[in-house]
C-alpha positions in Angstrom: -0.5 23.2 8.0 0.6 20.9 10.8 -0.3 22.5 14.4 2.6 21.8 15.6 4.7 23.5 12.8 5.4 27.4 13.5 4.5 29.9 11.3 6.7 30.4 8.1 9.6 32.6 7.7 11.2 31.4 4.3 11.0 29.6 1.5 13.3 27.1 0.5 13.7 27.4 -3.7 15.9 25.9 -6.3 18.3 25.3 -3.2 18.4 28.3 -1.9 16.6 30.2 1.0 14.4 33.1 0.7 13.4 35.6 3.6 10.2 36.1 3.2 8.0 39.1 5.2 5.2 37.3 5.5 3.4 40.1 7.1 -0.8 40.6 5.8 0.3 44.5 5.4 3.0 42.9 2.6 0.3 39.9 1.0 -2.0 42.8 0.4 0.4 44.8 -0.9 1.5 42.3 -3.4 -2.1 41.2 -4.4 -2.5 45.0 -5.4 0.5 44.9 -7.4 -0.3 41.5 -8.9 -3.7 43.1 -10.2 -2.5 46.1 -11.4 -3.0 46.0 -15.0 -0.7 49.4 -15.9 2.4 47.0 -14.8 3.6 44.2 -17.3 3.2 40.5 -16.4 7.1 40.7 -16.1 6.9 44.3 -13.8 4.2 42.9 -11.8 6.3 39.2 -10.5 9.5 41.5 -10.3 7.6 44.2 -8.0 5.9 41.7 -6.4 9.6 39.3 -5.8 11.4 42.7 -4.3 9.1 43.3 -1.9 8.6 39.7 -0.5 12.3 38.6 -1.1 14.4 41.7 -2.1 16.4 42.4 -5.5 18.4 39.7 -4.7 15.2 37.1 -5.9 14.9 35.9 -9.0 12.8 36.9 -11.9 10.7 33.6 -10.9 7.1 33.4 -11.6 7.4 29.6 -9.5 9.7 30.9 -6.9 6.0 33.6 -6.5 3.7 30.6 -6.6 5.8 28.8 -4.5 5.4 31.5 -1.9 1.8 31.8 -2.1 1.2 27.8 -2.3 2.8 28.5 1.9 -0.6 30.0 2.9 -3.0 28.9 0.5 -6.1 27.6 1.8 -6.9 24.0 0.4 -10.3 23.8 1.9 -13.4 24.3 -0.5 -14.4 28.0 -1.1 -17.9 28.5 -0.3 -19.7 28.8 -3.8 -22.9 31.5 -4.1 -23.4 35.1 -3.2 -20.7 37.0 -1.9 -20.6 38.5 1.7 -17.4 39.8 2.6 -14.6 42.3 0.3 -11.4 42.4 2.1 -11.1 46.2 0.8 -15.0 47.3 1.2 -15.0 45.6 4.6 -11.4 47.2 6.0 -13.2 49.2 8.8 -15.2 46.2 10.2 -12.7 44.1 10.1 -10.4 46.3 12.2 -12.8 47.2 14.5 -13.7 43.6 14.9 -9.8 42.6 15.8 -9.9 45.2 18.0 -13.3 44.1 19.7 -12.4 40.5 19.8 -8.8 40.6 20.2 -7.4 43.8 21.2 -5.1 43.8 17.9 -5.2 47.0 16.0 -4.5 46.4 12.6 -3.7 49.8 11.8 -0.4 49.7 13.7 0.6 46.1 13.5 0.8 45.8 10.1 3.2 43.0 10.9 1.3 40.0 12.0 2.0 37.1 9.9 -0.5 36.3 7.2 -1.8 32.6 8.4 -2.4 34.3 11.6 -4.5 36.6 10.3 -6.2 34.9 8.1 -7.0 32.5 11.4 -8.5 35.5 13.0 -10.1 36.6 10.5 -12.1 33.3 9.7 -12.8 32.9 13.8 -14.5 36.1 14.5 -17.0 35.7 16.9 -20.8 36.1 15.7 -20.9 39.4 17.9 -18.4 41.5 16.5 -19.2 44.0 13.4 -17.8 42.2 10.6 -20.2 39.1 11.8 -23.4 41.5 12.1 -22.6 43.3 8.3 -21.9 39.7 6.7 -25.5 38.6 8.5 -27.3 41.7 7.1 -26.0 41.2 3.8 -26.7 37.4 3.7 -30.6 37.9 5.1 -33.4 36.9 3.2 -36.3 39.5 2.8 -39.0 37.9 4.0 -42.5 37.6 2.2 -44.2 40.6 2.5 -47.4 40.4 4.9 -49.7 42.4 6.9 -47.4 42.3 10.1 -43.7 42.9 9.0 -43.3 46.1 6.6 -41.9 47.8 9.4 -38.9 45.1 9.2 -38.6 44.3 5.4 -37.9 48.4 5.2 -35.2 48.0 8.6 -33.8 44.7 6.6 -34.2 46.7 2.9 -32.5 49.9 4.1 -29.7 48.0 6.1 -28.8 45.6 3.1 -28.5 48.8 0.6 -26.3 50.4 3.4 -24.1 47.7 3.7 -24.1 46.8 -0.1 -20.6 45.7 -1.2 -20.1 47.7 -4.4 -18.7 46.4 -7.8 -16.3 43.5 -8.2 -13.5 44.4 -6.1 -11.1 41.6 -5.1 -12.0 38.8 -1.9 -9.4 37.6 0.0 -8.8 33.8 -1.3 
């Protein structure tokens, strides 16, 4: 994305112009829908084209793409361990807008998606989310005759903030 170019608001498609509500609150919504393996391939781009577009949109797995290709991230993903879960990690990442920048994610639901993905990726080091994704990212150290006291504080922190199963990141 240019830095000088505003945030999206549509999509331009098979000539024709699309609203979108490129909210997070809506992304999310629509990543659960596209994962939800009870709904057809079909019922899951239909769902998923109502509630960015409307009714109106049509039954368009490209016109879907299209709409994610707006805010995908073309830098390399890290590769390795895991450290962060979008779902697992909700409560530290809303208390870390809120302790770095005053945004409370619980009622503005609305902020555009490539902003918060922005904030999101420029936490600062001292907020919660930074501290958990530290703690789960530590190495244990080799044991010795001074540090048990701290491989148990390290062991006992990394099991509490354990992400659990294989739930969904957010690339």
């Amino acid at each position: 994305m240019k830095p000088y170019a505003g945030l999206p608001a549509s999509i331009e498609y098979n000539e024709t112009e699309y609203s979108i509500d490129f909210s997070y609150a809506f992304f999310f919504t629509v990543a659960d829908v596209l994962q939800d393996h009870r709904l057809s391939p079909e019922q899951q781009i239909r769902l998923s084209l109502d509630l960015f577009i409307g009714p109106e949109a049509p039954l368009d797995p490209e016109l879907l793409r299209a709409v994610y290709n707006l805010i995908k991230d073309d830098r390399p993903k890290p590769t390795g361990p895991k450290y962060m879960d979008i779902e697992q990690d909700w409560s530290y990442i809303c208390a870390s807008f809120q302790q770095a920048y005053g945004i409370d994610l619980y009622a503005d639901k609305g902020i555009h998606i490539l902003r918060f993905q922005a904030l999101l990726q420029g936490l600062p080091g001292d907020t919660k989310l930074a501290e958990v994704i530290r703690i789960r990212a530590a190495e244990i150290p080799e044991a010795n005759k001074h540090n048990a006291k701290q491989i148990a504080e390290l062991t006992r922190l990394k099991a509490l903030y354990a992400l659990q199963g294989t739930a969904r990141d957010f690339q």
